[in-house]
C-alpha positions in Angstrom: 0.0 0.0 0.0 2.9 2.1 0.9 4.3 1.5 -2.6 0.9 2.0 -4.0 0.5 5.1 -2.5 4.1 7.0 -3.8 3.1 5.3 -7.3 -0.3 7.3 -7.2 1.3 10.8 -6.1 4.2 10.6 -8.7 0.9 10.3 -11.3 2.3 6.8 -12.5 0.9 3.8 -13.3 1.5 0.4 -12.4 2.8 -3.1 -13.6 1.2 -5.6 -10.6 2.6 -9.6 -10.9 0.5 -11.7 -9.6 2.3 -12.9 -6.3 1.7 -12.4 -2.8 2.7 -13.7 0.3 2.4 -17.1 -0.9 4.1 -16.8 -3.8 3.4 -17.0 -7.9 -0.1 -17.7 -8.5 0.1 -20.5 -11.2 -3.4 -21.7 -11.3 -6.5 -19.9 -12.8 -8.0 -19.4 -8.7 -4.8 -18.5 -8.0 -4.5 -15.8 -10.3 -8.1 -14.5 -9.6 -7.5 -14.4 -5.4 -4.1 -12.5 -6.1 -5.5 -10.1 -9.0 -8.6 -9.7 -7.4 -7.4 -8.8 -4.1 -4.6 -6.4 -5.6 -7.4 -4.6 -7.6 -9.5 -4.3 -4.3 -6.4 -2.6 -2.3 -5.6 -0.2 -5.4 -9.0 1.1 -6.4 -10.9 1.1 -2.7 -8.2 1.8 0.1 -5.2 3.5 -2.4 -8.1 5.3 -4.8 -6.4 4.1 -8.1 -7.7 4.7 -11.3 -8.7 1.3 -12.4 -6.9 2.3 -16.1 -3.9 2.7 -14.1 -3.5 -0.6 -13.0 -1.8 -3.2 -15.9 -1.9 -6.9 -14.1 0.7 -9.4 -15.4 -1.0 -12.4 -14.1 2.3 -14.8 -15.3 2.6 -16.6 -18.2 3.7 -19.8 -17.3 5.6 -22.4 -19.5 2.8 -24.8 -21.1 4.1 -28.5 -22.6 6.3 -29.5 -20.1 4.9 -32.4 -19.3 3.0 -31.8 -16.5 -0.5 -31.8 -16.8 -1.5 -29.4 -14.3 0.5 -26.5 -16.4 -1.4 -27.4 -19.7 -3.9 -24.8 -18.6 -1.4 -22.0 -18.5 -2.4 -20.2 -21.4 -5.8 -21.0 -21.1 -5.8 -19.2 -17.8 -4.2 -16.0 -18.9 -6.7 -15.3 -21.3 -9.6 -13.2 -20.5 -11.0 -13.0 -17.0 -9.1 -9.9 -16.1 -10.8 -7.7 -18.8 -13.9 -9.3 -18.1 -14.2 -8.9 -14.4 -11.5 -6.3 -13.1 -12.8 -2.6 -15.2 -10.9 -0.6 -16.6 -7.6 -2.7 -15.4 -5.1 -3.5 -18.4 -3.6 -7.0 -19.1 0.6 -7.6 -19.9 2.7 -10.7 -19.8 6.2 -11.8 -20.5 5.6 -14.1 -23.6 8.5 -16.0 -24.0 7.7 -18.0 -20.7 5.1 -19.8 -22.6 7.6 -21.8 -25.0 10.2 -22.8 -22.3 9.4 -26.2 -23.0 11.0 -25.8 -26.8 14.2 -23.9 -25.9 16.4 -24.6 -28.6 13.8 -24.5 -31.4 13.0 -21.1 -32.2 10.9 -21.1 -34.7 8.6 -23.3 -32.8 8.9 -20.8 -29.4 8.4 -17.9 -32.0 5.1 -19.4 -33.5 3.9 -20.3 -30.4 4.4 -16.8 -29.0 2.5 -15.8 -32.4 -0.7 -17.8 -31.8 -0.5 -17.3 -28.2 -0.6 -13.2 -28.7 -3.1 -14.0 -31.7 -5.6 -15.2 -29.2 -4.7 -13.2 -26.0 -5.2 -10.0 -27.6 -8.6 -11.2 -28.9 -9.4 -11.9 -25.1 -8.0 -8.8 -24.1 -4.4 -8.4 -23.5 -3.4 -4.8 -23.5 0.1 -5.3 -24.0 3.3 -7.9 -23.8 6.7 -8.2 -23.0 8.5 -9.7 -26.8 11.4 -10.1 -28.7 11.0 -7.2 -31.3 12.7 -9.0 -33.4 10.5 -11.8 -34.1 9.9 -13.4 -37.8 6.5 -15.7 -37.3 3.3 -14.3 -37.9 0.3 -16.2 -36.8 -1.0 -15.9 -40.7 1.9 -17.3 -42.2 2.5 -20.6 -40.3 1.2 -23.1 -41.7 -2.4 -24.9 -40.7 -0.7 -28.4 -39.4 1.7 -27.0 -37.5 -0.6 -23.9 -36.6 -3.2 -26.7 -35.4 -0.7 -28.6 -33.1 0.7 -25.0 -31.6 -3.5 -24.0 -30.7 -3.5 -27.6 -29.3 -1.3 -26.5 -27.0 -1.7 -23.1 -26.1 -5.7 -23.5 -25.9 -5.2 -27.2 -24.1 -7.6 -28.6 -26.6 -6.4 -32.0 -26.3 -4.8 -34.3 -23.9 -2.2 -35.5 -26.4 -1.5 -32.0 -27.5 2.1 -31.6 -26.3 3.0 -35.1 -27.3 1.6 -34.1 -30.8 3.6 -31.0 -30.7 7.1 -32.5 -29.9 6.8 -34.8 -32.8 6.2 -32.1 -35.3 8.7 -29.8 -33.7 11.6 -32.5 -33.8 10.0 -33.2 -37.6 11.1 -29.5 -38.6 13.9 -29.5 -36.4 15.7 -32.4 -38.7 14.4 -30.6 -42.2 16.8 -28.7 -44.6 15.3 -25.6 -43.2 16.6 -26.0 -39.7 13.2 -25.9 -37.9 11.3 -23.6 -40.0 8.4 -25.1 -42.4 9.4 -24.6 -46.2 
């Protein structure tokens, strides 16, 4: 609050990660409690204005094999804008794609659909690499399909599915990118 308070005299805005005293919130509740609470504290004791307050509720690394992160993206998207006026939405994208370090074209399309979708949810803004070549329009619609499989948890064998296509382009002429 103390924080909050020195923010809101200097006429800034601010960037609030969803943690608390517990620690990262990982799972959709998780994310609400800690985002719901923060908005609470900012617009009712502090005075906010809500479009002052961008939430980065923590994109998380999806396809890791663990089936209770397959939501990750999933649980990003959307509830923010929908339930939390005025507030704005961020994330660090490249989280998402940990899970296919070493295979950038896959981590940059998978950044590209995930953005595709988030801003359609919502998403104000995101942390990127400028620098980026994939666009969501130009990958193409098997590997765009296994990517959304992923990201939107669509399928229980979607990682799986993923992995073999990604190792696929990996060993092409091409060096991971689809000709």
């Amino acid at each position: 609050i103390e924080h909050a308070c020195l923010i809101k005299k200097l006429g800034a805005a601010t960037v609030v990660m969803a943690f608390d005293e517990k620690g990262q919130a990982d799972t959709f509740e998780r994310k609400i409690e800690v985002c719901s609470r923060a908005y609470r504290i900012l617009t009712e004791q502090v005075g906010f204005n809500p479009h002052d307050i961008i939430f980065d509720p923590n994109v998380l690394a999806v396809a890791t094999g663990i089936e209770e992160h397959n939501n990750y993206a999933v649980d990003f998207i959307g509830w923010i804008k929908q339930n939390r006026p005025g507030a704005h939405v961020s994330g660090g994208v490249s989280n998402l794609s940990f899970s296919f370090r070493g295979n950038n074209y896959i981590r940059e399309a998978m950044h590209a659909v995930f953005l595709y979708h988030a801003i359609r949810q919502g998403m104000d803004m995101g942390i990127v690499n400028p620098a980026t070549s994939v666009l969501y329009t130009d990958i193409p619609a098997d590997v765009l399909e296994r990517i959304e499989d992923v990201v939107l948890n669509r399928r229980p064998d979607a990682a799986e599915r993923l992995i073999e296509t990604a190792e696929a382009l990996k060993n092409t002429e091409t060096g991971g990118k689809p000709a």
